[in-house]
MIDOSE-1310 file (N, C-alpha, C; in nm, 2 decimals, decimal comma, always signed):
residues 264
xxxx	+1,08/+1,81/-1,57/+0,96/+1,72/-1,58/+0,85/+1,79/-1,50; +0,70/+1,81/-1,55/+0,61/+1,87/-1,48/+0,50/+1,73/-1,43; +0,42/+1,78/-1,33/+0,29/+1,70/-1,37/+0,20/+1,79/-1,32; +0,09/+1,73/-1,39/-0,08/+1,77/-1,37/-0,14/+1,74/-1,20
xxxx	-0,15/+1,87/-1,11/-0,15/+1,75/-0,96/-0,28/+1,88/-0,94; -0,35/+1,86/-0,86/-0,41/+1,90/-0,79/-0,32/+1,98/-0,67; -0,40/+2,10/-0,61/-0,31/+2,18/-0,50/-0,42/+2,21/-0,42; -0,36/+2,16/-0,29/-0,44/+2,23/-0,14/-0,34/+2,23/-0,06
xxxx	-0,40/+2,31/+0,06/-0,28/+2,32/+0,16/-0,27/+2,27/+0,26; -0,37/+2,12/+0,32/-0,40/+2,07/+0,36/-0,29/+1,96/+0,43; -0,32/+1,84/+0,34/-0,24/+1,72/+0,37/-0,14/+1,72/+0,25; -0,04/+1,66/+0,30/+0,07/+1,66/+0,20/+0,06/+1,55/+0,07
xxxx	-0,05/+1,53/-0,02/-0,09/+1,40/-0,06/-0,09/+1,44/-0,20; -0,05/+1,40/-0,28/-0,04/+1,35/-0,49/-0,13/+1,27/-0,49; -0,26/+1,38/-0,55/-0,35/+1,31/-0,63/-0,28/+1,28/-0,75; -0,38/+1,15/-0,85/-0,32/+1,11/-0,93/-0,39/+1,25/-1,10
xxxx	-0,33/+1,19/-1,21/-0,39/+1,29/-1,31/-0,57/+1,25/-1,31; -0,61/+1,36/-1,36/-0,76/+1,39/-1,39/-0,83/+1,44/-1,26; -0,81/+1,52/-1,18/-0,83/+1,56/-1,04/-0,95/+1,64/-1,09; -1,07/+1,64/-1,01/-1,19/+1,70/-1,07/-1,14/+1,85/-1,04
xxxx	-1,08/+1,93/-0,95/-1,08/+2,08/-0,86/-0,97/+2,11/-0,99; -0,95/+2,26/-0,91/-0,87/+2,34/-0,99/-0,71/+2,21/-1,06; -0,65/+2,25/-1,13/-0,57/+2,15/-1,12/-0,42/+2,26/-1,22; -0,30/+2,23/-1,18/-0,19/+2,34/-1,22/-0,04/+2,24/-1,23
xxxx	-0,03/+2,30/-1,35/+0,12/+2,21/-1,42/+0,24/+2,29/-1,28; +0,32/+2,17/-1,26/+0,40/+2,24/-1,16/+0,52/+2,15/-1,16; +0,66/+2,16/-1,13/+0,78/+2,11/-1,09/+0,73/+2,01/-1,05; +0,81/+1,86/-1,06/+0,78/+1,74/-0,95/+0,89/+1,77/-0,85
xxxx	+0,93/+1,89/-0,83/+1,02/+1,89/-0,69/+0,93/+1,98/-0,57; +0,86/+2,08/-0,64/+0,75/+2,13/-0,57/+0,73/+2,04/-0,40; +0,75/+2,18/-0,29/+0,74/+2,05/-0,17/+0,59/+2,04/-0,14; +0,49/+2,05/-0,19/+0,38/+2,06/-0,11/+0,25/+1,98/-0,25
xxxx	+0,26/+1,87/-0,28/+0,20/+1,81/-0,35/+0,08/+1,71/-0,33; -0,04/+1,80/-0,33/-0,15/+1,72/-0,23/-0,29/+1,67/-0,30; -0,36/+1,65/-0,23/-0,47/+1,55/-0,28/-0,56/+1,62/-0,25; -0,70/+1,68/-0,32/-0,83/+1,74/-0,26/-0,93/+1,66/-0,16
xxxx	-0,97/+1,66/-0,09/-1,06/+1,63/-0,02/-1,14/+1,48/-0,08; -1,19/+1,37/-0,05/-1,29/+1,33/-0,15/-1,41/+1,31/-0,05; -1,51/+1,29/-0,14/-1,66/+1,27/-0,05/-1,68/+1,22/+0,07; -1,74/+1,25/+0,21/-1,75/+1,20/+0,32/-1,79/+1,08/+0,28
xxxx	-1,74/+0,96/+0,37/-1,81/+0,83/+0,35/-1,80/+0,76/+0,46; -1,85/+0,63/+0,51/-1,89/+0,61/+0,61/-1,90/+0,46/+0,62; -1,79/+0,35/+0,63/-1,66/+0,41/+0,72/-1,55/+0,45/+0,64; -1,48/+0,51/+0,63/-1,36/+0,56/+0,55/-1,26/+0,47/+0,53
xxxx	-1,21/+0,41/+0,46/-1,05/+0,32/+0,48/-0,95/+0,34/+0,45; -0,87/+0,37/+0,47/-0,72/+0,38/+0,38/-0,66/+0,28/+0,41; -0,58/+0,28/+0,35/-0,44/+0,22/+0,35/-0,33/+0,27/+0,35; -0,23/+0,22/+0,44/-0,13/+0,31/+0,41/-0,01/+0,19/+0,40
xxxx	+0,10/+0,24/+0,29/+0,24/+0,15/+0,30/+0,34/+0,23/+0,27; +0,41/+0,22/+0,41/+0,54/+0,28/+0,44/+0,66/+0,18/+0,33; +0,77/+0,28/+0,34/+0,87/+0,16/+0,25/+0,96/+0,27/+0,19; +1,07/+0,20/+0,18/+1,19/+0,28/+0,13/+1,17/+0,35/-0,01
xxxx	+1,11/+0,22/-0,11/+1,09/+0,22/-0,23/+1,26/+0,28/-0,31; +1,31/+0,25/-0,29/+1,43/+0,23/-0,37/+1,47/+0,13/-0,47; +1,42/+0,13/-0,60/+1,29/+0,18/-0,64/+1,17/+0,12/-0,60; +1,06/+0,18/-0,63/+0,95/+0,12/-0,56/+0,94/+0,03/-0,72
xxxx	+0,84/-0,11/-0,65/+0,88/-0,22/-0,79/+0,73/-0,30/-0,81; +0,69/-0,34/-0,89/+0,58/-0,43/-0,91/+0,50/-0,48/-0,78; +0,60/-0,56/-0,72/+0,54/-0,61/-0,60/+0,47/-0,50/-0,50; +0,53/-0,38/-0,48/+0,46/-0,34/-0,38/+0,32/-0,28/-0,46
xxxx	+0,33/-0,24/-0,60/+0,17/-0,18/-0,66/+0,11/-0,32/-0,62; +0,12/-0,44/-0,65/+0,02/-0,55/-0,69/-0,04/-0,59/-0,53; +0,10/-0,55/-0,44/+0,00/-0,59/-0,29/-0,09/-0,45/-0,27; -0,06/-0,33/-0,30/-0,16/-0,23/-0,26/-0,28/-0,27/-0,34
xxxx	-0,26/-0,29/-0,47/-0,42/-0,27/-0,53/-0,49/-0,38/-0,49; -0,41/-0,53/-0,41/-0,48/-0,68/-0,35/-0,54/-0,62/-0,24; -0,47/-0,52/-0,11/-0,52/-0,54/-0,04/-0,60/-0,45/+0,00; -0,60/-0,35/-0,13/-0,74/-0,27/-0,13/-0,82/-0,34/-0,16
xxxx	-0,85/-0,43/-0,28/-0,93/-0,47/-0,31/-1,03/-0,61/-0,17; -0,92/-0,67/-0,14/-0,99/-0,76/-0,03/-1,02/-0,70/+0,09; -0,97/-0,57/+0,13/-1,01/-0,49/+0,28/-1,09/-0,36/+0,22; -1,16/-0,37/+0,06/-1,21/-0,26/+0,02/-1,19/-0,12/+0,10
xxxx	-1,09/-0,11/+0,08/-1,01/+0,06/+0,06/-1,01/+0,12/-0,03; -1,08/+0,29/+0,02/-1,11/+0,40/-0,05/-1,02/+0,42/-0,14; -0,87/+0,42/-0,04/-0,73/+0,45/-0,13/-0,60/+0,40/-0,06; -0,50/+0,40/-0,14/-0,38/+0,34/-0,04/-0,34/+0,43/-0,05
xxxx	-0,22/+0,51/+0,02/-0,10/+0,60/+0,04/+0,01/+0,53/+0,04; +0,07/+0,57/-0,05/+0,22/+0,54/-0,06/+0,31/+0,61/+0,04; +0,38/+0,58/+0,14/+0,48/+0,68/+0,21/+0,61/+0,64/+0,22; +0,69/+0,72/+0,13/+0,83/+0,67/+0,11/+0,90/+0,74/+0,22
xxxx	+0,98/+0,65/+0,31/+1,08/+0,69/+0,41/+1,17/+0,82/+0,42; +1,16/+0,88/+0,52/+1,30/+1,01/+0,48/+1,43/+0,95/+0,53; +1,43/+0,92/+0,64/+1,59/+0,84/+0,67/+1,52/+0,74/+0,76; +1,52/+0,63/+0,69/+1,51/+0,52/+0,74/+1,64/+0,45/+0,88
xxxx	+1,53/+0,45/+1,00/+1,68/+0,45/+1,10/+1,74/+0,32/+1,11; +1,66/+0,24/+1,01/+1,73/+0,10/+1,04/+1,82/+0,08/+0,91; +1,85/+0,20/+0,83/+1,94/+0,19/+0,74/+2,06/+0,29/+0,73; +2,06/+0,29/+0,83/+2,17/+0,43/+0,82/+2,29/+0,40/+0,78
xxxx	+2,34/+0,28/+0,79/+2,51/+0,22/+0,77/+2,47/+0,11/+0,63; +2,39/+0,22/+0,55/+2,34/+0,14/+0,44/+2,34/+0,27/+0,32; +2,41/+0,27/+0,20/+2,34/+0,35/+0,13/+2,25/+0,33/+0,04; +2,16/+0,44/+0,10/+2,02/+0,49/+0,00/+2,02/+0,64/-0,07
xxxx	+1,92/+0,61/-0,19/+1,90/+0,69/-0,27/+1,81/+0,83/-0,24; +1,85/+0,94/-0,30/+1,80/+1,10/-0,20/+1,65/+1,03/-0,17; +1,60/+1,10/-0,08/+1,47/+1,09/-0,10/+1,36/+1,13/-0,17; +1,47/+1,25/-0,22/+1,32/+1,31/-0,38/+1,33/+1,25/-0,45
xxxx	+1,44/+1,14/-0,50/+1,47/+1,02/-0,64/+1,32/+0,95/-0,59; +1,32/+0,88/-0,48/+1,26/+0,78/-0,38/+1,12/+0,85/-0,43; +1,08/+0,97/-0,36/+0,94/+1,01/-0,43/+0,89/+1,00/-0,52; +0,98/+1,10/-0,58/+0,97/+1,07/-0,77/+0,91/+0,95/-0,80
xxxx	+1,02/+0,85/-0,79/+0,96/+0,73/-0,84/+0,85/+0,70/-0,84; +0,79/+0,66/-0,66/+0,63/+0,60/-0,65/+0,61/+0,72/-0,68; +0,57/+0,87/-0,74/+0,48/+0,89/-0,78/+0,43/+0,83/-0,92; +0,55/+0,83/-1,02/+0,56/+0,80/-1,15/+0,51/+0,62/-1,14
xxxx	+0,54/+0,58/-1,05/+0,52/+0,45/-1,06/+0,33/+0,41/-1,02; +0,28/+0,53/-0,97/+0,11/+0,48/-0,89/+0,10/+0,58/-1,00; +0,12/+0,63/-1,05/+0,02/+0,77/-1,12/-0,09/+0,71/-1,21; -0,09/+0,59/-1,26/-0,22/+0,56/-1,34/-0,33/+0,43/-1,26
xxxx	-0,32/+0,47/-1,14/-0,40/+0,38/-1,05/-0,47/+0,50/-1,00; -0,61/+0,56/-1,02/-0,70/+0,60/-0,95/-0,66/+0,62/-0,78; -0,66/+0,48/-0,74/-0,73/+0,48/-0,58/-0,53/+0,45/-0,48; -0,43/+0,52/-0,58/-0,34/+0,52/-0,49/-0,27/+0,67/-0,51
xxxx	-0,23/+0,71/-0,40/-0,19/+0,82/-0,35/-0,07/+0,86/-0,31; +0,04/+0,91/-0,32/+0,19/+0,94/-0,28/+0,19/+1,01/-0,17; +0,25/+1,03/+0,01/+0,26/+1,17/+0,07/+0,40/+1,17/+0,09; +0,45/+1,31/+0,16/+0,52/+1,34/+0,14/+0,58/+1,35/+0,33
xxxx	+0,49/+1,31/+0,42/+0,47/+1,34/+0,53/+0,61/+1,26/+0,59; +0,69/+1,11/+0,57/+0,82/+1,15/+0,63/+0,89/+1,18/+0,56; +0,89/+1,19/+0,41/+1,04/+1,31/+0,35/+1,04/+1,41/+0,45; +0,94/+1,46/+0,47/+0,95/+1,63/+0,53/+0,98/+1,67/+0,62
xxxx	+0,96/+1,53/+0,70/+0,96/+1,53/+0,85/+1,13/+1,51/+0,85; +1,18/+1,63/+0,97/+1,33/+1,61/+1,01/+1,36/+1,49/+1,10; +1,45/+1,43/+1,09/+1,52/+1,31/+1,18/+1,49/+1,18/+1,08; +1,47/+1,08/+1,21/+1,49/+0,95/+1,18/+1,33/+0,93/+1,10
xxxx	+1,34/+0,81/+1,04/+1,17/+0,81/+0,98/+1,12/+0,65/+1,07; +0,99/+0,70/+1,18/+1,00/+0,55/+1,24/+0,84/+0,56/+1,23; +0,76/+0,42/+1,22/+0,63/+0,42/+1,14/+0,53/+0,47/+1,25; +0,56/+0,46/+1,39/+0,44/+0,53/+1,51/+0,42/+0,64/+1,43
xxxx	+0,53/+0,75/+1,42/+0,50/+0,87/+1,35/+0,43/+0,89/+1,25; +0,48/+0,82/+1,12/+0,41/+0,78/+1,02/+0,26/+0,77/+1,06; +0,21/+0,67/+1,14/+0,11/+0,69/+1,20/+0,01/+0,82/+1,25; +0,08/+0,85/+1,32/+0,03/+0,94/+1,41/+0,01/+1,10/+1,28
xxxx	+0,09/+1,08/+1,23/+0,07/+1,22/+1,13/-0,07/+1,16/+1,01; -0,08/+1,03/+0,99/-0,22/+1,00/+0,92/-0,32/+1,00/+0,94; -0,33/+0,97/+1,07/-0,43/+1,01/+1,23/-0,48/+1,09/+1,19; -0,38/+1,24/+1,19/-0,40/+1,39/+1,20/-0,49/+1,37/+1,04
xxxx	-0,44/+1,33/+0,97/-0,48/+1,36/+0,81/-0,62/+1,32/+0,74; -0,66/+1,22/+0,84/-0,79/+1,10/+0,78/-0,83/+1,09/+0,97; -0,87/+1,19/+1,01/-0,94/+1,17/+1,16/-1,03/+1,05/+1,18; -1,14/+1,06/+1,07/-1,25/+0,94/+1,04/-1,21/+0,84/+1,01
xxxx	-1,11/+0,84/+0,99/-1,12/+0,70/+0,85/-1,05/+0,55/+0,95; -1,08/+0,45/+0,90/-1,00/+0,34/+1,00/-0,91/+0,30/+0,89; -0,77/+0,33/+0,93/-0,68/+0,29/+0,91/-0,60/+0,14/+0,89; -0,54/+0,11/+0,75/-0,46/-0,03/+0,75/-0,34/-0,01/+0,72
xxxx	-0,20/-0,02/+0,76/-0,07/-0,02/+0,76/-0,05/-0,15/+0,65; +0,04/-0,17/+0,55/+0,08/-0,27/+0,47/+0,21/-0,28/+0,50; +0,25/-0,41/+0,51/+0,42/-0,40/+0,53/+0,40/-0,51/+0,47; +0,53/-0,57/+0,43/+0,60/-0,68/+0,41/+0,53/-0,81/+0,54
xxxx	+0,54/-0,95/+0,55/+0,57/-0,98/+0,65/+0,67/-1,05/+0,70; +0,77/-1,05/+0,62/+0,88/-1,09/+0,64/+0,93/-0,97/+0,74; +0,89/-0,81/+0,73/+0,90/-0,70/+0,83/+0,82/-0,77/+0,91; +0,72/-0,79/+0,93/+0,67/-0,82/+1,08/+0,75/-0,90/+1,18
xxxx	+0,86/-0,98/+1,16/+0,93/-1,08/+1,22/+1,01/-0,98/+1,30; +1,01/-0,87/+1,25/+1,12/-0,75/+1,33/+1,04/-0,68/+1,40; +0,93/-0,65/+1,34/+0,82/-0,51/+1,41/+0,86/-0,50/+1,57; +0,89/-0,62/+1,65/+0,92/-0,58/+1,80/+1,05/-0,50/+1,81
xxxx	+1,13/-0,44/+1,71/+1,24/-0,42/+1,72/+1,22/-0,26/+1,71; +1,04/-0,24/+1,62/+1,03/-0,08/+1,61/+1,00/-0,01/+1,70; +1,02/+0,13/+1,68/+0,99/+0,23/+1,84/+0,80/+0,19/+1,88; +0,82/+0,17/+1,97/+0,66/+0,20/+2,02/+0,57/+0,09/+1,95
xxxx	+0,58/-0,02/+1,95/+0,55/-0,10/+1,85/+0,42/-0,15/+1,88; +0,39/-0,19/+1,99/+0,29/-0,24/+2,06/+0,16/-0,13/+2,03; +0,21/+0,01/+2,07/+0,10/+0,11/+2,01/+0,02/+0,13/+1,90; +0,12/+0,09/+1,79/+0,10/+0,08/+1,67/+0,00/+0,05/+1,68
xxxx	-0,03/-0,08/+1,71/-0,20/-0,14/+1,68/-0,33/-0,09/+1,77; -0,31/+0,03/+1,82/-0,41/+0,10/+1,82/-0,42/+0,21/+1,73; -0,31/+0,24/+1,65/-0,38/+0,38/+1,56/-0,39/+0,29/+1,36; -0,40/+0,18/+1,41/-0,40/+0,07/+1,29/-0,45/-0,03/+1,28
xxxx	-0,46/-0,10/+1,17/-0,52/-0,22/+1,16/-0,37/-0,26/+1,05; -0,25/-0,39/+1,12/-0,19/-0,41/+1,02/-0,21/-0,55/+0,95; -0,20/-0,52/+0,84/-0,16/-0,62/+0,73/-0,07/-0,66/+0,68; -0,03/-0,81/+0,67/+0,11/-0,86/+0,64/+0,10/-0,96/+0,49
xxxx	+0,18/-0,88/+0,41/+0,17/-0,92/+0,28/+0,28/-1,02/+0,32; +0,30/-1,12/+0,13/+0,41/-1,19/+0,11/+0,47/-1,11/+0,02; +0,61/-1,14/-0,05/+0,69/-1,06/-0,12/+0,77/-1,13/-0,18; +0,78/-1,12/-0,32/+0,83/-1,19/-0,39/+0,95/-1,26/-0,36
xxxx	+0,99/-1,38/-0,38/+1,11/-1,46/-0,29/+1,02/-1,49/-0,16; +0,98/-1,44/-0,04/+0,94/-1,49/+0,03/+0,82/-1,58/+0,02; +0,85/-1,71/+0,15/+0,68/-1,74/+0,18/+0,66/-1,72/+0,35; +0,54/-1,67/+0,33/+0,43/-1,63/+0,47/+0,50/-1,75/+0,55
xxxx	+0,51/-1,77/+0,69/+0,54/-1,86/+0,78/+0,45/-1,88/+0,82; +0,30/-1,97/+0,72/+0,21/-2,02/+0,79/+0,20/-2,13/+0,76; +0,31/-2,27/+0,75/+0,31/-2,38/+0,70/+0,26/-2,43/+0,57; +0,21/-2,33/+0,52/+0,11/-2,35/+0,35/+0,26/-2,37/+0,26
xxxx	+0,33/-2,36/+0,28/+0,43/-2,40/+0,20/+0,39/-2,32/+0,07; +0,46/-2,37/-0,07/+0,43/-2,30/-0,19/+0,35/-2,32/-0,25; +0,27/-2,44/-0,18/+0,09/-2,47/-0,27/+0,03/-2,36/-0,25; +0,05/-2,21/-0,21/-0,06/-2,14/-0,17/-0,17/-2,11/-0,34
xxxx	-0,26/-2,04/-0,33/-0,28/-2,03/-0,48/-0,25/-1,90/-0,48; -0,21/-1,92/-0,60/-0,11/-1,80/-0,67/-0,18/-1,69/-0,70; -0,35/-1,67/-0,69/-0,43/-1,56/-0,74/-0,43/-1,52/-0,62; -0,39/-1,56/-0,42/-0,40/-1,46/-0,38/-0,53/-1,55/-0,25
xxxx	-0,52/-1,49/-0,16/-0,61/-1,53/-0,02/-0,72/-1,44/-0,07; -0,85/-1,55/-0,02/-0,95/-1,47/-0,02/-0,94/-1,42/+0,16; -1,05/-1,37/+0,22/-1,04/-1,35/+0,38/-1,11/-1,45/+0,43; -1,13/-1,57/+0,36/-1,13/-1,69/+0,49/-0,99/-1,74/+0,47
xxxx	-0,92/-1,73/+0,35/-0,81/-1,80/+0,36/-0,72/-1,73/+0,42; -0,73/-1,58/+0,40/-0,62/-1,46/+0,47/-0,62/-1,59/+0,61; -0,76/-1,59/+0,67/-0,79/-1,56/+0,86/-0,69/-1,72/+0,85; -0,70/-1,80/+0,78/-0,66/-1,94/+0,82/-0,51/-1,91/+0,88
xxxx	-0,46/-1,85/+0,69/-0,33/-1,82/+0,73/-0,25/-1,77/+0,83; -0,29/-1,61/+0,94/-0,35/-1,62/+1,02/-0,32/-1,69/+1,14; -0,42/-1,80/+1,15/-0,43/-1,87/+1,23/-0,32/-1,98/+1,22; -0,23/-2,02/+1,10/-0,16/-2,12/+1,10/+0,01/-2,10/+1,17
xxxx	+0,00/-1,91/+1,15/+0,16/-1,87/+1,15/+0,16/-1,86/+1,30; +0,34/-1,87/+1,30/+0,33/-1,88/+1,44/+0,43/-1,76/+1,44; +0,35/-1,63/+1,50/+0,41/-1,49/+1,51/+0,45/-1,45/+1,66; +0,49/-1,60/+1,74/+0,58/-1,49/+1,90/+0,44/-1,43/+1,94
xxxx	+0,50/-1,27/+1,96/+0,43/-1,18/+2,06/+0,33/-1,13/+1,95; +0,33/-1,19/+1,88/+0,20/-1,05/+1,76/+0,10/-1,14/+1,73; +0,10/-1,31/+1,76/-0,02/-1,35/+1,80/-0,12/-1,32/+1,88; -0,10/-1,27/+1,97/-0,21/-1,17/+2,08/-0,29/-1,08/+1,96
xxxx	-0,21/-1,01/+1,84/-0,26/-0,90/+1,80/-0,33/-1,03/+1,70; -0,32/-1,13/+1,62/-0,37/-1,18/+1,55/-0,51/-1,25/+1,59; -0,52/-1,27/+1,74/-0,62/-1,28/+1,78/-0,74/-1,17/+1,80; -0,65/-1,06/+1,86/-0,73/-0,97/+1,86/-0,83/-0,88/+1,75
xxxx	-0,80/-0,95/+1,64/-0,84/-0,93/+1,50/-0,77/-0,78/+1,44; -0,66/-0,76/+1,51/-0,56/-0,60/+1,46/-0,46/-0,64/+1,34; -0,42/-0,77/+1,34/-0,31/-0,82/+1,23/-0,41/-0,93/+1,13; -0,34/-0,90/+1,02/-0,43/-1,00/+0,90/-0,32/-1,05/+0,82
xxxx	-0,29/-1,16/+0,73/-0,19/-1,23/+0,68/-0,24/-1,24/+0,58; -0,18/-1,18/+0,42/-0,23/-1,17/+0,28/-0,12/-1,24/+0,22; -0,17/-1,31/+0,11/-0,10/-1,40/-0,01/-0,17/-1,29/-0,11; +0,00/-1,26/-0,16/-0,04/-1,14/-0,33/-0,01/-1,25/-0,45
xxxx	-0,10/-1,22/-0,56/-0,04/-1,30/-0,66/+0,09/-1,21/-0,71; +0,18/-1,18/-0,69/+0,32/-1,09/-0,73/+0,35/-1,19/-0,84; +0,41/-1,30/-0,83/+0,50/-1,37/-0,91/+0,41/-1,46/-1,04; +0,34/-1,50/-0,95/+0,25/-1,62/-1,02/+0,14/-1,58/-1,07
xxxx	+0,16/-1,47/-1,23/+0,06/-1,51/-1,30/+0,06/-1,56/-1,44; -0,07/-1,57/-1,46/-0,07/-1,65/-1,57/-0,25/-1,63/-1,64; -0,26/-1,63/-1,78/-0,36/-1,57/-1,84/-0,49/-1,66/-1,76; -0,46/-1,73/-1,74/-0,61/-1,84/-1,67/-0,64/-1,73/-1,53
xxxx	-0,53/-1,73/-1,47/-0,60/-1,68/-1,34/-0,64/-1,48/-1,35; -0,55/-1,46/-1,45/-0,61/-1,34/-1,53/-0,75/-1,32/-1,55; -0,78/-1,37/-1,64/-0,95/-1,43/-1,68/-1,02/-1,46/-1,59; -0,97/-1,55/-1,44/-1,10/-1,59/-1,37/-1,09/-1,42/-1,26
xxxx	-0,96/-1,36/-1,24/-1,01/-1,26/-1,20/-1,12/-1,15/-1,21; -1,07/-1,12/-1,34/-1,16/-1,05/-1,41/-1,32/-1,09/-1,46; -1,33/-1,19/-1,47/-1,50/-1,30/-1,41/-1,54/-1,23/-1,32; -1,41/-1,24/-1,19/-1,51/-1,22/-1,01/-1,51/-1,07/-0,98
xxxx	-1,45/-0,95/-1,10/-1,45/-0,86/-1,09/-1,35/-0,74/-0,99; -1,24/-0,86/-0,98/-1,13/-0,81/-0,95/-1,04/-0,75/-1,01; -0,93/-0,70/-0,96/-0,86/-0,59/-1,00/-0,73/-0,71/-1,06; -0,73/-0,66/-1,20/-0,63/-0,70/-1,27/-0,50/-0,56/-1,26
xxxx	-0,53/-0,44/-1,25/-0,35/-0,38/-1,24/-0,26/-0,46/-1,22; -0,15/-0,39/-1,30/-0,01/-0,42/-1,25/+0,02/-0,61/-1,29; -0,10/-0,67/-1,32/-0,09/-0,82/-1,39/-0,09/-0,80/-1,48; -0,14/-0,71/-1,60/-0,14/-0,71/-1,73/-0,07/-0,52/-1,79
xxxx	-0,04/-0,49/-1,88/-0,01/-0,37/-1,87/-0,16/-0,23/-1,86; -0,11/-0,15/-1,87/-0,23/-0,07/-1,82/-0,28/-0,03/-1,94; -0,29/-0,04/-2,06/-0,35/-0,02/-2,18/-0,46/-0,14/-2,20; -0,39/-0,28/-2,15/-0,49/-0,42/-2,14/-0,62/-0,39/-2,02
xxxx	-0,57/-0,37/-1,93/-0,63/-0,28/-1,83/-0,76/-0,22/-1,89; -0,75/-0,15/-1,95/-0,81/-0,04/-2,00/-0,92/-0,10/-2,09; -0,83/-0,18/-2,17/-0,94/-0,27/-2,31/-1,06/-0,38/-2,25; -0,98/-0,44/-2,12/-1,06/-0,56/-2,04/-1,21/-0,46/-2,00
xxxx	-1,17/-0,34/-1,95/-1,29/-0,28/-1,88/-1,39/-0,22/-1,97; -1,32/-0,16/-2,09/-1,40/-0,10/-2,17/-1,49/-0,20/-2,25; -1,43/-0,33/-2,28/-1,49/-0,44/-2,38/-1,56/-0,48/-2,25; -1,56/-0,50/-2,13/-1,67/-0,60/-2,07/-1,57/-0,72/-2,07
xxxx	-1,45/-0,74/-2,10/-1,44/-0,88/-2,15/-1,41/-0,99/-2,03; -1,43/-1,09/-2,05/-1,46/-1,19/-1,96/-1,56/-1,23/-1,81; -1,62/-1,08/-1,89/-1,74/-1,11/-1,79/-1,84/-1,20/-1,81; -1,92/-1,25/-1,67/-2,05/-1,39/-1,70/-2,13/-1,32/-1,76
């Protein structure tokens, strides 16, 4: 199996197909799979979501393209774990399967990106690092971490954790089967926190030691619509000019944008 990728020697990053620069059919085992440069901008954002991705599944595309969309991010990075140290007495799949996948799985989203930065990396895979090699990669840019937040209930358990929130801004999604522990129970609305509702949410959960960080304005609490949709809340998205991926298939995608449809 080949794909169409862009090549620099830069940062370890899969751009997706239609790369404006040179661009060359190559092996998807190829270790050096990267992303060109894009335009200086000012302030820069990424996103980044670490994760096993075994396989990587609906839910995690629909919280990247949510919480690009509400923290307006340039791009997310996908980063699939090399040896996840909190699974060791667990078996997981190689980690080129793992790659593979989210690439094949983001490749028709524009503004998401695959790295390769902890496959590559020898040892354990623990997210400071993760960090700190994105740092190196996006000097400018201010940084948002995506996890689960049902992971956040553990985060005191990761290496250096407290640090973290200085080379990040994290975000704490919900996940399919779970709900957020901010008393909203299952009335939440299903299309998703706007960021007064994110901040409420926020404000309702009671997160131990990471409320300091929720005050400090470093942690944010997101409702994805993952499970709950439905053609109504479809339509009013696409009204307020939000991002429908990964809710409808990507050919619908495509017809919604090109028709205009359901625009005022």
């Amino acid at each position: 199996m080949a794909l169409s990728v862009c090549q620099v020697s830069s940062a370890r990053l899969r751009h997706p197909a239609g790369c404006r620069e040179e661009c060359v059919s190559v092996d998807t085992t190829h270790e050096d799979i990267t992303q060109q440069p894009r335009p200086a901008q000012q302030p820069r954002r990424v996103g980044i979501m670490g994760g096993t991705f075994d396989p990587i599944h609906n839910g995690h595309l629909v919280a990247g393209s949510e919480v690009a969309d509400l923290f307006d991010l340039d791009v997310v990075v996908y980063v699939p774990t090399g040896q996840p140290w909190q699974k060791k007495h667990k078996k997981v799949s190689p980690a080129e399967d793992r790659y593979l996948m989210t690439v094949v799985a983001t490749a028709s989203n524009p503004r998401f990106l695959v790295s390769r930065v902890d496959i590559d990396r020898e040892g354990d895979t623990y997210t400071v690092d993760t960090l700190h090699d994105m740092r190196e990669a996006y000097p400018d840019a201010e940084l948002f971490f995506i996890t689960g937040a049902d992971a956040l209930e553990k985060i005191v358990t990761w290496r250096d954790w407290e640090s973290m929130f200085d080379l990040a801004h994290f975000v704490g999604v919900t996940r399919p089967g779970y709900a957020l522990p901010t008393g909203r129970g299952s009335g939440s609305d299903a299309d998703g926190a706007d960021g007064a509702e994110a901040a409420e949410a926020a404000e309702a959960a009671d997160l131990g030691p990471l409320q300091q960080e929720v005050d400090a304005g470093r942690l944010s609490l997101v409702d994805i619509p993952a499970m709950a949709i439905s053609s109504t809340g479809i339509r009013q998205r696409a009204e307020q000019g939000r991002p429908v991926w990964y809710l409808v298939p990507d050919g619908v995608v495509q017809y919604i944008t090109k028709h205009g449809m359901y625009l005022r």
